[in-house]
NUGU-372323 format. One record per residue: residue in one letter; x, y, z of N, C-alpha, C in turn. Coordinates in steps of 0.1 Angstrom, whole numbers, plus 5000, padded with zeros to 4 digits. Example, Ala and Ser with C-alpha at 12.3 -4.5 7.8 and 13.67 -1.06 7.14 Angstrom:
! residues 2
A513249435078512349555078513249675078/S512849785071513749895071512950005079/
! end
This chain:
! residues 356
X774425821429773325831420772125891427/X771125961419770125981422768925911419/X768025901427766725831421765425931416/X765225901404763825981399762625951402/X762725811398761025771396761025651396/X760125551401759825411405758925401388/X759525291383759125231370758525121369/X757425111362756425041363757024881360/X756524791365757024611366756724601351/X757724461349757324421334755824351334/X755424341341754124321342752924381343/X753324481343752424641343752824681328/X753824691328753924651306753124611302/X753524491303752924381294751124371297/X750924431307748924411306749024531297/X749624651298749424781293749024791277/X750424671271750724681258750424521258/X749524461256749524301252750024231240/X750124131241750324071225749023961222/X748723971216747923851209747523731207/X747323601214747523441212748223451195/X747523481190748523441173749823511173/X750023591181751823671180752423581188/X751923541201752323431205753023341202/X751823251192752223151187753623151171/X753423271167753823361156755223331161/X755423391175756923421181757723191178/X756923141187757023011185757322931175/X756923011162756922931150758223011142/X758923121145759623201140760923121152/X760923151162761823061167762522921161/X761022861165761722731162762422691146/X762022811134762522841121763722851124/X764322931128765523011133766522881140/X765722811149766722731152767022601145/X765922591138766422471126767022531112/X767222671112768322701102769722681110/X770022721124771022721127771622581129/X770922521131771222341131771422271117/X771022311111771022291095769722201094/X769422191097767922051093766922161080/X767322301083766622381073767622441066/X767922411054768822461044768822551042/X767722691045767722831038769122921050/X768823051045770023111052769323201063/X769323221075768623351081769723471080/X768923591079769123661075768623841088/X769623841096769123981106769324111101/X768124201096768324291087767224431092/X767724521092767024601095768124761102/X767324891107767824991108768824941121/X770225061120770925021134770225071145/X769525141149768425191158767125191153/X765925181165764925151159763925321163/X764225351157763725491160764025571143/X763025691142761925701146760625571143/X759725501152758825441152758125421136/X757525591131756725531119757425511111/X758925551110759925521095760325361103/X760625291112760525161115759325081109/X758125171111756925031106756925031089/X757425161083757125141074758425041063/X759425061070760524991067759924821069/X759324771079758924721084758124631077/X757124691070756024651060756424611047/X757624701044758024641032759024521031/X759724501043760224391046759624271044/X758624291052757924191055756624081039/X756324211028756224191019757624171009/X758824191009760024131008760323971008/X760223931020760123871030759423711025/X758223751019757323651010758323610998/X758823710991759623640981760523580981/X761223560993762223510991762623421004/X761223361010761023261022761623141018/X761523111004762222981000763822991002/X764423051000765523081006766123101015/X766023241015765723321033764323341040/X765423321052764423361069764523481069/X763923631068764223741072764123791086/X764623851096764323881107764324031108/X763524131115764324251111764724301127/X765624401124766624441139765224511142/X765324521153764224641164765424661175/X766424701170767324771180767024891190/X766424811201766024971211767024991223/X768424951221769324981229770824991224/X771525111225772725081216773825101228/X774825021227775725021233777025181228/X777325251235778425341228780025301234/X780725351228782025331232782425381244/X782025541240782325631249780825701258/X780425791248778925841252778225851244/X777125921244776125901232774625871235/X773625861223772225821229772525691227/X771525641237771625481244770625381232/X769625461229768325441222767525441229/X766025411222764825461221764025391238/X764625311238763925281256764725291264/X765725421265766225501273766025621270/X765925691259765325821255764425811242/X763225801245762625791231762725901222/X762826011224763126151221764426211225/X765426161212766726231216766726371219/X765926471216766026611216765926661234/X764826551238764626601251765526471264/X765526481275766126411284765626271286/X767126191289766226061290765026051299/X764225911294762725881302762325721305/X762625701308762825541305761425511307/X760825511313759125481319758225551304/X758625611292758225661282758925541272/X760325511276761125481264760825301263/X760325241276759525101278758525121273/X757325221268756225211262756225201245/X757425321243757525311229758525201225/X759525101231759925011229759124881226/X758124861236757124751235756324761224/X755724921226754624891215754624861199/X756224961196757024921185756624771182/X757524741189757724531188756524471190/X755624501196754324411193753424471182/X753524601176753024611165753624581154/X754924531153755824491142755124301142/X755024231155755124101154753724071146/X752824171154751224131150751324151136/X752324211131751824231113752924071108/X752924041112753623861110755123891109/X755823971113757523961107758123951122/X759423821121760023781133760623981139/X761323921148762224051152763324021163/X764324131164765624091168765924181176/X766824201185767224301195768824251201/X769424331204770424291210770224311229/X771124261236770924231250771924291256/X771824481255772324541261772724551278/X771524531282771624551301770424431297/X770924321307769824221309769424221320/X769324351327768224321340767224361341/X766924441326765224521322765024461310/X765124271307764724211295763224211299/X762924141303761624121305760324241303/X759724151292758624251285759124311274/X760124251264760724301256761424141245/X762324051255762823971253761923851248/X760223871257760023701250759123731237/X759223871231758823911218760023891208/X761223841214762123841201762323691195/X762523701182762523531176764223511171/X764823641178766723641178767223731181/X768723711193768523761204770323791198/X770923951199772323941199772723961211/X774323891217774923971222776124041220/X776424151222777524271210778724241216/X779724291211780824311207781624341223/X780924431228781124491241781124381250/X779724311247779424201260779724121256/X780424051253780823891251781323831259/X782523911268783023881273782623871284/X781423911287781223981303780623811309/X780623801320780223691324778323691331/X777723831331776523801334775723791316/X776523841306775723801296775923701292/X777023611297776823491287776023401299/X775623391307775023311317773423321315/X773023461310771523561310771623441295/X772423461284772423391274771623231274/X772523191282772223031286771023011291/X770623101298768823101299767623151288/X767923201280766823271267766723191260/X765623201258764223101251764923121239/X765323211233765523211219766823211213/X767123141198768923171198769323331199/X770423291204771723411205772623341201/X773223501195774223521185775223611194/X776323531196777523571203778523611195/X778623781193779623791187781323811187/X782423831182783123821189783523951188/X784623981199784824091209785124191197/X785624361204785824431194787124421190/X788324341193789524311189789824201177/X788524121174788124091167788723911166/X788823881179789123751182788223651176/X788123521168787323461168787423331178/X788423291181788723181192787723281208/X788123391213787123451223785623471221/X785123451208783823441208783223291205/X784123221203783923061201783823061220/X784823111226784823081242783123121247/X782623211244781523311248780223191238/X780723161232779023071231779222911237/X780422891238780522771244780022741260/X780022901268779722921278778322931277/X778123021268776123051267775722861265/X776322821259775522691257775622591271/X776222591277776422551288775422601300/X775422521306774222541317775222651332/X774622711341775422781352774322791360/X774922781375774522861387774522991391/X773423041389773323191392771823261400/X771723381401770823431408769923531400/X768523501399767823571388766723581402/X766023691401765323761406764923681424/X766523701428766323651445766723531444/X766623421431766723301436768023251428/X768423111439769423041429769322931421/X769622961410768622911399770222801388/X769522731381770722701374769622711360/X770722751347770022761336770222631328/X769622611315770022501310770822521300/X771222581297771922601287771222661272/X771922731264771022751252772222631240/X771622551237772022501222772222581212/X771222661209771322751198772022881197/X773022901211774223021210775122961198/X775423051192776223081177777023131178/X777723191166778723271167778723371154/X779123471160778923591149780123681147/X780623701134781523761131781123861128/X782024001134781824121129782824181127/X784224171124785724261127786324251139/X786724331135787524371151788524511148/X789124521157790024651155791324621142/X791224531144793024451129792324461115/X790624481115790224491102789224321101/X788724331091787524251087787624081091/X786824031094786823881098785823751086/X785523811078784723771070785423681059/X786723691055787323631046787423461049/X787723401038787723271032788223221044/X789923231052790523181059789923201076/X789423321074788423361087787123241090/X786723181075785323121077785922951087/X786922941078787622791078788022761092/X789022901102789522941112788022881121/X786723001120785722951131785522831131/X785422811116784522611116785422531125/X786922531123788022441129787722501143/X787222591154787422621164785822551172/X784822601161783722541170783922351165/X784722311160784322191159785522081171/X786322191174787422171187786822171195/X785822271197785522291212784322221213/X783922131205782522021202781522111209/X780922231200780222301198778722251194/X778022251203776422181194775722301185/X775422211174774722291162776122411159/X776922381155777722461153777522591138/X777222681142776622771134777622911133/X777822981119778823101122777623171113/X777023341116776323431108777623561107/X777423591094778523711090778023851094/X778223921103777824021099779124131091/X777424191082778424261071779024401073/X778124431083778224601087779324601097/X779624681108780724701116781624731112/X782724601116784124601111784224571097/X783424491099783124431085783224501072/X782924641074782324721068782524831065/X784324851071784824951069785924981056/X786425071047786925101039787825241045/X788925211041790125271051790025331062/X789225271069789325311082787325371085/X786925421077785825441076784425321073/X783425351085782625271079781325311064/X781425231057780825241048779925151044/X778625191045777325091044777425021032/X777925051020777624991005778724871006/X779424871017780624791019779924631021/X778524671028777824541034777524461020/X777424481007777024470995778024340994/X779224390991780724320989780824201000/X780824201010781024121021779923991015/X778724021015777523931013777923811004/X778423900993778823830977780223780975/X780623840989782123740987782023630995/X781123631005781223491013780323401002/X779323440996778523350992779423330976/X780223370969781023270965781823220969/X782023250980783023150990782123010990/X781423030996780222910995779722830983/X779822890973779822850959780822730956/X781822790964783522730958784122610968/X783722680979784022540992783022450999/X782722380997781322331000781722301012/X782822291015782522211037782422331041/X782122461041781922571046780222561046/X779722531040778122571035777522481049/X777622371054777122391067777022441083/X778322541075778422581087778122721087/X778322821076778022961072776322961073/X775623011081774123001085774023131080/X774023241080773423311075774323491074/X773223621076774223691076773223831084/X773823921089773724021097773724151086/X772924231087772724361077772124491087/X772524621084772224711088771424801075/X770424841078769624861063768124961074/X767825101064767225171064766225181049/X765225311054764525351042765425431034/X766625501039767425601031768925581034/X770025601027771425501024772225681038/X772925601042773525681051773425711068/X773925791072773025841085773125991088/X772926011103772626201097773426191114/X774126281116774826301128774026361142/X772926281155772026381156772226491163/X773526481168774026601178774726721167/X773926731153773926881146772726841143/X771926761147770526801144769726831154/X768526931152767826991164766626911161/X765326941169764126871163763426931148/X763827051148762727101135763827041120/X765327021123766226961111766426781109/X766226731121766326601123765726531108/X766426431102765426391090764726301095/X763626251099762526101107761826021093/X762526041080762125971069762525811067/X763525801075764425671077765625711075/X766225801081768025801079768225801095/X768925671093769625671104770625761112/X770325771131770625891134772025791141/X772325681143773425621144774525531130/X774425441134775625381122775025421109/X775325441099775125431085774425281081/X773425291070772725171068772525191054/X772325071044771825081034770825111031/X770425171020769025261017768025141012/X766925171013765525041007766125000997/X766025070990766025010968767524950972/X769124950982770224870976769724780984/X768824770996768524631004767824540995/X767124570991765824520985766024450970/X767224490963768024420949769324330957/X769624340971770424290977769924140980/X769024150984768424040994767723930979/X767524020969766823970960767723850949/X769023930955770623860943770823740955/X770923750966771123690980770523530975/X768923570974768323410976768123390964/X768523420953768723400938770023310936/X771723360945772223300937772423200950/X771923140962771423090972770522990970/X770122980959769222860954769522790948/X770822790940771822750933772922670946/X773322730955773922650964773522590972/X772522630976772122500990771722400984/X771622370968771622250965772022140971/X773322190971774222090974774522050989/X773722170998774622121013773821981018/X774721961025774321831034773521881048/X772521791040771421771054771221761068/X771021771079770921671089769921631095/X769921501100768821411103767721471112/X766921491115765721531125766321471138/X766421511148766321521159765621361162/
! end
């Protein structure tokens, strides 16, 4: 390897780009929401929704804003969270995202791609809306992580043993999904570990974590095709209730595997998935304490744009996504709207649990 350039501490961040005592407390109160939907003591569904990369910045805020006025309508229901995905994991190669190259056109920068990652996320929180990130590389969390009110870890890392350990220590729930072969017993393994306490080494020292309670489990596919179905829901519940899983919690995601139609992924696909689990939920009621919520990939504009045929003067920065395909505003926005509409009709019925 070569070395470029010495990068400023997460503490040279964080004076740089501050957050607010009220974002602070904002983060704290959006948390502890989040984790009393995953416990059930709060009946509504949470809901992680937003672009698969968080780039470009102003088509984020404005996506953002409308969310967040969204957001108000339908709090009786749903928790909205939105993605601020500033790291994407690729298969093979690819851009990484925005706080590795904040500017795909030019070379990565990371000492650029930490400023526009931060400031994104603390100007999203100060406008009141939680936010979400996945936990690409956890040895550059900090200054990033204790702005999130939900934390993934992907498909890739589930398995890996420094994420589920990095897991077991974050303030905030994570969402363990399962691998890309689309195991749900291996992702049941991966939060059972995150929830469990370990011996390990964080910055020089040896430290043991406490565990996170609020690691979950998230379905997204796998390579055999979709995990979302009726017998899929019944499969995780009987798995985390084997492996005496605390707060046992499963969120759908719709997009991914989830989300593909012959082989292709197709964003309008996320539409279908939503409305079939939630009459699933309609129909089986011992599922409804355990189905918490659901995962969405959603833009200002329906699709995405390929960016390696786009240059800078063709690139679209209106909101189309330059990675996965996402739903466009107007189907999110009639989506989310059907969601806590026919959602108020079912949680009638779920069963409670006691306060703590």
């Amino acid at each position: 390897m070569r070395t470029f350039k010495k990068l400023p501490s997460s503490e040279e961040l964080i004076r740089r780009i501050p957050l607010s005592d009220a974002g602070l407390e904002r983060i704290e109160r959006d948390r502890a929401e989040v984790r009393e939907i995953l416990s059930g003591r709060d009946a509504r569904l949470l809901v992680v929704v937003g672009p698969c990369s968080a780039w470009p910045s102003p088509a984020v805020l404005e996506y953002a804003q409308r969310l967040r006025e969204l957001s108000q309508q339908v709090k009786g229901e749903l928790k909205l969270v939105l993605r601020t995905y500033i790291q994407k994991p690729r298969t093979t190669r690819g851009w990484t995202g925005p706080v590795n190259q904040p500017d795909p056109f030019t070379g990565p920068d990371i000492e650029a791609g930490m400023v526009y990652a931060r400031d994104l996320m603390v100007r999203v929180v100060e406008m009141g809306l939680p936010i979400a990130d996945e936990a690409l590389f956890t040895h550059n969390a900090s200054g990033f992580v204790e702005l999130l009110s939900w934390v993934a870890i992907g498909a890739r890392s589930t398995e890996d043993q420094e994420h589920r350990i990095w897991a077991s220590a974050v303030g905030a729930p994570v969402g363990m999904k399962n691998p890309t072969s689309g195991s749900i017993a291996i992702g049941v393994n991966s939060l059972l570990a995150a929830q469990h306490p370990h011996t390990a080494v964080f910055g020089g020292y040896q430290v043991e974590t406490e565990g996170n309670p609020y690691a979950h489990l998230v379905l997204r596919g796998g390579m055999d095709g979709p995990n979302y179905y009726l017998a899929d829901l019944y499969r995780a519940q009987d798995l985390l209730a084997k492996a005496g899983v605390r707060n046992p919690a499963v969120l759908v995601d719709a997009s991914h595997d989830n989300s593909r139609i012959q082989g292709t992924k197709d964003p309008r696909a996320q539409v279908d998935v939503v409305r079939e689990v939630l009459n699933n939920l309609a129909v089986h009621r011992p599922l409804r304490p355990t189905v918490r919520g659901f995962l969405l990939e959603s833009f200002l504009r329906t699709g995405c744009q390929k960016i390696e045929a786009c240059s800078p003067e063709t690139v679209d920065r209106s909101g189309l996504s330059i990675t996965d395909p996402c739903l466009g505003w107007e189907e999110t926005r009639e989506l989310i709207l059907d969601m806590a509409s026919q959602y108020a009709v079912i949680r009638q019925d779920i069963p409670r649990l006691a306060a703590p």
